[in-house]
C-alpha positions as CSV (number, residue, x, y, z in Angstrom):
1,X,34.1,24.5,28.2
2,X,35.0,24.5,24.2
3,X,35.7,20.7,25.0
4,X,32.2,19.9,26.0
5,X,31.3,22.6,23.2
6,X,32.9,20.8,20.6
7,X,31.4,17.4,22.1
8,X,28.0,18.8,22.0
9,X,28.7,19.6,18.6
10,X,30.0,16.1,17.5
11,X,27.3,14.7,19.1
12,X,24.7,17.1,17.0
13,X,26.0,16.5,13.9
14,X,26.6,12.4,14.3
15,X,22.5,12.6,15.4
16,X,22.1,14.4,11.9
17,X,24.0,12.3,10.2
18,X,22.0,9.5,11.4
19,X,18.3,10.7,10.8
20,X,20.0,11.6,7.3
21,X,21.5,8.2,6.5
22,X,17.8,6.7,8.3
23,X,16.0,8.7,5.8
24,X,17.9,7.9,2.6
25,X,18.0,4.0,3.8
26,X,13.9,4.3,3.8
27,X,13.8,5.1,0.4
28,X,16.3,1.8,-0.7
29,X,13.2,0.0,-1.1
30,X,9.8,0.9,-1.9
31,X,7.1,-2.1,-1.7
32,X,3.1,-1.3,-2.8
33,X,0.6,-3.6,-1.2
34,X,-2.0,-4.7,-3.7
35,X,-5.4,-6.9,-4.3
36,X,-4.1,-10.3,-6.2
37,X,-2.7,-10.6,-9.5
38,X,-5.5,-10.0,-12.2
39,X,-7.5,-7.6,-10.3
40,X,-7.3,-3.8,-11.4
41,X,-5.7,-2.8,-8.2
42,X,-2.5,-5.2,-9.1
43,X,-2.3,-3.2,-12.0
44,X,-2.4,0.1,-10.9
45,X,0.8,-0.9,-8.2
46,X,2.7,-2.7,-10.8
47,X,2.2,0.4,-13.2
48,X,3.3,3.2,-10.2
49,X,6.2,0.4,-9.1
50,X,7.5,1.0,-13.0
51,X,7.4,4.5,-12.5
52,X,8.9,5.3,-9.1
53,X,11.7,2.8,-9.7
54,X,12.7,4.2,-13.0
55,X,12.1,7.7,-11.9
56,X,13.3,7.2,-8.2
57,X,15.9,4.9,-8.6
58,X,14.5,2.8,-6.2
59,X,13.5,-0.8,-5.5
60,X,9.9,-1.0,-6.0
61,X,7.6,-3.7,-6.3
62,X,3.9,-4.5,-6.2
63,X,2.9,-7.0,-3.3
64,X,-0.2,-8.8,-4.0
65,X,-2.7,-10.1,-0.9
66,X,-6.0,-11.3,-0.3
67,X,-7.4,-7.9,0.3
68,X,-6.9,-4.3,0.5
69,X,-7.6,-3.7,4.1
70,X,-5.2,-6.5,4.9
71,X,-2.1,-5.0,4.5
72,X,-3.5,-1.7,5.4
73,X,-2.0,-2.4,9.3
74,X,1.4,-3.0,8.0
75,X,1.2,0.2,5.6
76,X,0.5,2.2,8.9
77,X,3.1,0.5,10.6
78,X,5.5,1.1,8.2
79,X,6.2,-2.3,7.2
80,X,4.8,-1.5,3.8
81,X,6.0,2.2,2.4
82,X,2.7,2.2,0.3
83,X,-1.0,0.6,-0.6
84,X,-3.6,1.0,-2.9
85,X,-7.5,1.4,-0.9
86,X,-10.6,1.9,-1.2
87,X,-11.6,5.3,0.0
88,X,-14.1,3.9,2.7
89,X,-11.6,1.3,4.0
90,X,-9.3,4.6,4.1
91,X,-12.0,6.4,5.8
92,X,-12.8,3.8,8.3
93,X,-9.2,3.2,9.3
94,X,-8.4,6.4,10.4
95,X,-11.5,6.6,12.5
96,X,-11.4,3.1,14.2
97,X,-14.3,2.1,12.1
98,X,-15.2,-1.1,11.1
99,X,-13.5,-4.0,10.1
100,X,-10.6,-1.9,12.0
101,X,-10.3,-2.0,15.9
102,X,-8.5,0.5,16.4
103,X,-7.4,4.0,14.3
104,X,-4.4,3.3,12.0
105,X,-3.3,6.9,12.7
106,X,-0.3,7.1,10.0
107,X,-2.3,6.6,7.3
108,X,-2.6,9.1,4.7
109,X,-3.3,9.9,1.1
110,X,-0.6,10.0,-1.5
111,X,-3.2,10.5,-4.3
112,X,-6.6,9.7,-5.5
113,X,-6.2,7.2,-8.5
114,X,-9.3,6.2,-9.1
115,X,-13.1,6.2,-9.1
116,X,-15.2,3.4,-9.0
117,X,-19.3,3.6,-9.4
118,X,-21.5,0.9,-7.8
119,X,-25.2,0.7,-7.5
120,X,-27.8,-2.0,-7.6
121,X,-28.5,-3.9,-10.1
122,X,-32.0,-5.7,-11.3
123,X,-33.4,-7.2,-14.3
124,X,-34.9,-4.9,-16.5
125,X,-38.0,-6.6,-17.1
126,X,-38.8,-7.0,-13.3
127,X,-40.6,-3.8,-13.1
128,X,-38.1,-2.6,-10.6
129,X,-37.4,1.1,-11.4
130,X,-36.6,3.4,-8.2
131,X,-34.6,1.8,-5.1
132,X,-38.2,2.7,-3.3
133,X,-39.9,0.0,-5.6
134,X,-37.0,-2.8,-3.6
135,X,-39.6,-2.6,-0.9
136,X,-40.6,-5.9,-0.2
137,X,-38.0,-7.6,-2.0
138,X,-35.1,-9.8,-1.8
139,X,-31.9,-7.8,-2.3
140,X,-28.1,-8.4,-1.2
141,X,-27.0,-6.1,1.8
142,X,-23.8,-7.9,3.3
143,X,-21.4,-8.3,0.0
144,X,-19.0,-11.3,1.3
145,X,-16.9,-9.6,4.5
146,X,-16.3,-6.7,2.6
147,X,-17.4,-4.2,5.4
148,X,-17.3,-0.8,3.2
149,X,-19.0,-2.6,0.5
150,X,-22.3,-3.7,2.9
151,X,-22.5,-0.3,4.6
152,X,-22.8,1.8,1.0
153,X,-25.6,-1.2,0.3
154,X,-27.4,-0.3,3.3
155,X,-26.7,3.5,2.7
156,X,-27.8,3.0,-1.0
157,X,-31.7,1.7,0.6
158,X,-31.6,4.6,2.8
159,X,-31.1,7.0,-0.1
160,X,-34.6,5.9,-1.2
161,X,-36.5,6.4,2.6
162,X,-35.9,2.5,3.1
163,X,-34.1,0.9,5.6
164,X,-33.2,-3.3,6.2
165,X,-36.6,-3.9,7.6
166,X,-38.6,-2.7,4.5
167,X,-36.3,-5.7,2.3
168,X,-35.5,-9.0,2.7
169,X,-32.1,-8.9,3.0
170,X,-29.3,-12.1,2.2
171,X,-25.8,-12.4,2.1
172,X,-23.5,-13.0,-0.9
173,X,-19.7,-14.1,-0.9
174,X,-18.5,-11.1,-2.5
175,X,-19.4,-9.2,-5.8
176,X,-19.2,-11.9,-8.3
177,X,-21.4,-13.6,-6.8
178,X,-23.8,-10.5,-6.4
179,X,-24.1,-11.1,-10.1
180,X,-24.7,-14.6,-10.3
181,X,-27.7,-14.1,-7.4
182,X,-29.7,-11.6,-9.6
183,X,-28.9,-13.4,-13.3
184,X,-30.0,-16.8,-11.4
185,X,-33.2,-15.1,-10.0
186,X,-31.8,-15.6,-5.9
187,X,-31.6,-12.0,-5.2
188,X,-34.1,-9.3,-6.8
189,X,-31.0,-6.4,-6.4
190,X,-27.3,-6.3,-5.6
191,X,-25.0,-3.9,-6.0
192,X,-21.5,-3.9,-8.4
193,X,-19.1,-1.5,-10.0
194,X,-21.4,-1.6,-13.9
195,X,-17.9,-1.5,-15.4
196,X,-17.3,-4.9,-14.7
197,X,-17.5,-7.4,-17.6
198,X,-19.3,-10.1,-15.8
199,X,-21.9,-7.2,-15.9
200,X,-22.2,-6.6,-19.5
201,X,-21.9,-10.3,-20.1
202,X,-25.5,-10.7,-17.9
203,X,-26.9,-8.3,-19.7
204,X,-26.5,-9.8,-23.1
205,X,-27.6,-13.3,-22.1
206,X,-30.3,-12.4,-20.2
207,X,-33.7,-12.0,-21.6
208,X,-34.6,-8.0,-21.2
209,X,-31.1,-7.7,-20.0
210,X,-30.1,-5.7,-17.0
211,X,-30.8,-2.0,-15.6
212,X,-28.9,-0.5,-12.6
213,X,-31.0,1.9,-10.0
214,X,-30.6,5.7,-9.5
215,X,-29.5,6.6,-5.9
216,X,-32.5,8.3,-3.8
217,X,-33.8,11.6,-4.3
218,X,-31.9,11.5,-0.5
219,X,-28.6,10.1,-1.6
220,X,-26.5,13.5,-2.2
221,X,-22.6,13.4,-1.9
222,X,-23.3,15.0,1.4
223,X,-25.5,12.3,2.5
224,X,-23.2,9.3,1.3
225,X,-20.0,11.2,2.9
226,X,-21.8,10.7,6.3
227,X,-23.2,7.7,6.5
228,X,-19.8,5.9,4.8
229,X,-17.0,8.4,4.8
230,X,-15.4,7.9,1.4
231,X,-18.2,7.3,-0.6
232,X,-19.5,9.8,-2.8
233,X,-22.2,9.8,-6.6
234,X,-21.4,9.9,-10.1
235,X,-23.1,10.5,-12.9
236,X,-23.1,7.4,-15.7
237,X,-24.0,8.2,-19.2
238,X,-25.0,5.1,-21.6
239,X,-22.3,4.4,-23.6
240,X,-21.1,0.7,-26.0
241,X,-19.3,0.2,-22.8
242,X,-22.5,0.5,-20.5
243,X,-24.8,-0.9,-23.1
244,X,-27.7,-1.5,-19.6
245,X,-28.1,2.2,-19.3
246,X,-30.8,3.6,-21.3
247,X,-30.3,7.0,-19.4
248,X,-28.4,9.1,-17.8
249,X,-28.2,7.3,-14.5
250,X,-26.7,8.6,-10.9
251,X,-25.0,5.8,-9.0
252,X,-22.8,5.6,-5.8
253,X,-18.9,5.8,-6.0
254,X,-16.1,5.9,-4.1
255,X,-12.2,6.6,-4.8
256,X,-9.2,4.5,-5.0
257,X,-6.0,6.2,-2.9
258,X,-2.5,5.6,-2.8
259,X,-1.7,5.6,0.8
260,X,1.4,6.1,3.0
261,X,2.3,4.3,6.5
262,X,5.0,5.6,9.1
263,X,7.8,5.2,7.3
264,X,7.9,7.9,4.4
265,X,8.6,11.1,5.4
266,X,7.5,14.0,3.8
267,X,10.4,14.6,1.2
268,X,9.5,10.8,0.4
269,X,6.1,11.8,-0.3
270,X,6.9,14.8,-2.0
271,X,8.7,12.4,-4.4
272,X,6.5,9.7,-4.9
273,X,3.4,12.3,-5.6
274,X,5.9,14.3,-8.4
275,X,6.7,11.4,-9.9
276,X,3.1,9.8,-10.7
277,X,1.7,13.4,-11.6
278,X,4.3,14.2,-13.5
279,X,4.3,10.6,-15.8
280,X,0.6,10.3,-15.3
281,X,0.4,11.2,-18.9
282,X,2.8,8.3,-19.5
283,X,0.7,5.9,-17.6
284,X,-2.6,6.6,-18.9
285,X,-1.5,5.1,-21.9
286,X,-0.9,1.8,-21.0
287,X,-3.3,1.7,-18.2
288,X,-7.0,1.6,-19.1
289,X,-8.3,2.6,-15.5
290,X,-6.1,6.1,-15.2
291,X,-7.5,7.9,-18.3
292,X,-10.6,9.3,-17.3
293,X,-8.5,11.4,-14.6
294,X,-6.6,14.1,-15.5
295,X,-3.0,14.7,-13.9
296,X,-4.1,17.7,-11.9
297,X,-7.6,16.0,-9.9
298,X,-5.3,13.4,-8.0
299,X,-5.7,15.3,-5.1
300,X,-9.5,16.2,-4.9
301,X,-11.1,18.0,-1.5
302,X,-13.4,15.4,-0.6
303,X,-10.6,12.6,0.7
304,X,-11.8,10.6,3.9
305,X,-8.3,10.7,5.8
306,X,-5.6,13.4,5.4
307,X,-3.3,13.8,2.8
308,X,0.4,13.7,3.3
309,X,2.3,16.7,4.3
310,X,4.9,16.0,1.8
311,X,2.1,16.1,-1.0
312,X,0.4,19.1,0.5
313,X,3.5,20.9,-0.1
314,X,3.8,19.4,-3.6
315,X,0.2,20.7,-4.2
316,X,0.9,24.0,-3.6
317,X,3.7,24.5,-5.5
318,X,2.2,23.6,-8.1
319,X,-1.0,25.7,-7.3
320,X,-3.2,22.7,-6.9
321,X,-4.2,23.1,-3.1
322,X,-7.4,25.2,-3.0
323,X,-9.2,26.2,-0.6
324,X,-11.4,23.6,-1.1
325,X,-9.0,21.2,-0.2
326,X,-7.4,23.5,3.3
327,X,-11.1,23.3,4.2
328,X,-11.4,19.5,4.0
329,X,-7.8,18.6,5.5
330,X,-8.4,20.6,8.5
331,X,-12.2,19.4,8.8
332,X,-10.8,15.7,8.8
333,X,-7.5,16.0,10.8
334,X,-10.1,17.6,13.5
335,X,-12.4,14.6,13.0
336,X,-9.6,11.6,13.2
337,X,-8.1,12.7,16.8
C-alpha cells in the first residue's frame, strides 16, 4: 500500500512538474501579430515587443500580415501568444459574427490601447450638414472587405433615421480610397479615422476643404454597442491637427485591444498586462498614438469580448476593476456562450 502511495505520489508530482515546465516553455517566446509595416498597428506591437522582452526576458517579436482579423484564428489557437484588433473584429469573433464562421472562443482582452474615431466625410461646400441631408446621395457603405468597417457605415446612416435604401450606396477598396472617391467627386460621403493625414491633405487642396458629419441624434454609445459590438462615439474638438472641424463634432469610434489566444495562461497575462501599465509612461513617449490614454483606462467597461483572468486579477490589485467593469465581463461572458 505505501508502494502504490509513494507511486501515486511520483506520479503527481512528475504531472506537476510537467504543466510547470509547459507553462514556463510558453513564455520562451512571445510573438504579436500586427497589420504591415508602416501602419500604426505595427508600431504599437513593435513598441509592447520592446517592452515585454526587456521587461520579461522573453523573445518577443512583432509579426506583420495583411490584416488584423487574419491572424486572429491563430491567436485563438494559440499559434500566436498575442494580436493587436479592432474592437468590432474582437467583438465579432467571439460571437461567430461576420467575416468569422465560427466563435474563436479563447480570445480575450489583454488591454485597450487605443481609440480610433471615424465618421463620414463630405466637402464642405456641398451643402451636406446632418447624415439625414445623405438622403438621396451617393455615399460609400462597403469599405474594401473590411466587414466591421461597412457595418459601422451602415450603423452611422441609421443613426440619422436612414437606412441603404434612402442612399445610393458603392463600394470602395478600402479607406484610402474612401478619400480619393469624395476629393474626386465619385462618392458624396465616406467614412475615415479624421486623424489620418491623407485627410488633412484633402482638406487643404480642396476648394472649401472638407467637413466630417455628426453621428444621429439616434447614434448613442448604446445604440452603436448593438448594432456593431465594439463600436462606441467620441467627442472631437477642432484642433491644428483637425484643421476641418469648425466645431465640436461627435463621431463614431471604436478601440484597439491587445488580445490573447489559448496559449497564455493567466500568470502569463498577469505579466504581460503589469508590464505595459507599468512602462506605459515610458512608451507614450516615443509612441505618438498611446498618449491620449492614461495608464490606468487600459482596461475600460465597455470591451466587446472578455478580458483575461490573469488581467482581472491584475486589475484588482491594483484597484482598477470597478463595478462597472464586473458588470460588463459577466454581461459578455453570458452573451459569448
Amino acid at each position: 500500500m505505501r508502494q502504490v502511495t509513494r507511486f501515486a505520489a511520483y506520479g503527481a508530482a512528475a504531472l506537476a512538474l510537467a504543466v510547470s515546465t509547459a507553462a514556463e516553455a510558453k513564455m520562451k517566446r512571445i510573438t504579436i501579430g500586427s497589420n504591415r509595416q508602416g501602419s500604426v498597428f505595427y508600431l504599437l506591437s513593435s513598441s509592447f515587443a520592446k517592452q515585454l522582452q526587456q521587461q520579461l526576458k522573453v523573445r518577443t517579436t512583432a509579426q506583420p500580415h495583411a490584416g488584423s482579423t487574419v491572424y486572429m484564428a491563430v491567436v485563438n489557437k494559440g499559434e500566436m501568444t498575442l494580436g493587436l484588433n479592432n474592437s468590432m473584429d474582437s467583438g465579432a469573433a467571439v460571437r461567430g459574427g461576420a467575416p468569422f464562421k465560427k466563435k474563436l472562443k479563447h480570445i480575450r482582452a489583454i488591454a485597450m490601447v487605443w481609440t480610433i474615431p471615424y465618421g463620414f466625410m463630405v466637402k464642405a461646400n456641398s451643402g451636406i450638414k446632418t447624415v439625414a441631408d445623405l438622403k438621396g446621395k451617393t455615399v460609400v457603405t462597403t469599405t474594401g472587405p473590411i466587414v466591421s468597417l461597412s457595418n459601422l457605415n451602415i450603423a452611422y446612416l441609421h443613426s440619422g433615421g436612414l437606412s441603404v435604401k434612402d442612399i445610393r450606396g458603392i463600394k470602395s477598396g478600402g479607406i484610402v480610397d474612401n478619400i480619393t472617391k469624395v476629393v474626386e467627386g465619385r462618392a458624396d460621403a465616406a467614412a475615415m479615422s479624421p486623424g489620418m493625414p491623407a485627410v488633412r491633405k484633402a482638406h487643404a487642396t480642396v476648394p472649401g476643404g472638407m467637413r466630417f458629419l455628426p453621428l444621429g441624434a439616434g447614434g448613442s454609445d448604446a445604440f452603436l454597442a448593438r448594432e456593431v459590438p465594439g463600436a462606441k462615439s467620441k467627442v472631437l474638438k477642432p484642433s491644428k491637427r483637425m484643421p476641418f472641424l469648425s466645431e465640436t463634432t461627435r463621431v463614431a469610434a471604436f478601440d484597439a485591444y491587445l488580445n490573447a489566444g489559448k496559449q497564455v495562461s493567466s500568470g502569463d497575462a498577469y505579466k504581460i498586462i503589469k508590464v505595459l501599465h507599468t512602462r506605459w509612461k515610458t512608451m507614450q513617449k516615443s509612441v505618438g498614438p498611446l498618449r491620449p490614454l492614461h495608464m490606468n483606462k487600459i482596461a475600460p467597461p465597455t470591451n466587446p469580448h472578455p478580458y483575461h483572468p490573469g488581467v482581472v486579477k491584475y486589475l484588482k490589485e491594483k484597484g482598477l476593476w470597478s463595478a462597472a467593469n464586473e458588470k460588463q465581463q459577466k454581461a459578455v461572458l453570458a452573451e459569448i456562450r
